[in-house]
N, C-alpha and C positions, 0 to 999 in steps of 0.2 A: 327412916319410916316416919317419925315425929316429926320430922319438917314437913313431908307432905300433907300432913293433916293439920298443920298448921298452915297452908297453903289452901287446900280445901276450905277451911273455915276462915279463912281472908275470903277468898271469893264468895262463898257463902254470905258473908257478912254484907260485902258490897252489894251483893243482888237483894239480901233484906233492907240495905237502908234506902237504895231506890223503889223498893217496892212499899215502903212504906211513906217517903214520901211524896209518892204516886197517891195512894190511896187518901192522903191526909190531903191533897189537892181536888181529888176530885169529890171529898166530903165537904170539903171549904167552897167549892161551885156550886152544890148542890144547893147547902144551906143560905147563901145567899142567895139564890135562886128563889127559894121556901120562905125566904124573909120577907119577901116583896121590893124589895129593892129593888132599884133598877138598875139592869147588866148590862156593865160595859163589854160589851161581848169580843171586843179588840184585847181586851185585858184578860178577858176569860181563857180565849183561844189561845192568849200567849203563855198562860200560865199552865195547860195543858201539854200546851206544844212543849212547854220546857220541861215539865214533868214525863210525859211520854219521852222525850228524848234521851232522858237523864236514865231513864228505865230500858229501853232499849241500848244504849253504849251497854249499860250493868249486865245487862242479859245475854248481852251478843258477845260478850268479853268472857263472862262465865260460862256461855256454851263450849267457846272456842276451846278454850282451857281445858272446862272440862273433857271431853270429845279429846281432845291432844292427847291429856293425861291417859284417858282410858289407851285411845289407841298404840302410845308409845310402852311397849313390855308388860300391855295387863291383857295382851291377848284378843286384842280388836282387829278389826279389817286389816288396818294397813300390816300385824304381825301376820296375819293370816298368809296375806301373800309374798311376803318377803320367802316363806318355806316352799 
């Protein structure tokens, strides 16, 4: 039982550090944005596009998991119909 909560809070973790820096990316476009500087916006998009992507693997991996977890012996869909 302690490993699985130890697995929970692995995945947990990965989906916080993507979502964190997700947010810290698009607080750093904003404020250059608010600075007056001028945006390279090929650099902007890219640094989004790697943030959003890095955050969707994180998310898409921790649904999957989790969703698995639930449904394998904790009494989800797929137990449902096995009876």
């Amino acid at each position: 039982m302690n490993s699985e909560f130890e697995a929970l809070g692995a995945k947990y973790k990965a989906l916080r550090l993507a979502a964190d820096a997700l947010c810290r990316t698009v607080i750093a476009v904003v404020a250059d944005l608010n600075s007056g500087m001028p945006a390279n916006s090929d650099m902007i998009k890219g640094e989004l596009n790697r943030s959003l992507d890095d955050f969707s693997i994180a998310t898409g991996a921790a649904s999957e998991n989790l969703i698995r977890d639930y449904h394998v012996g904790q009494g989800g869909p797929e137990d449902v119909r096995k009876e």
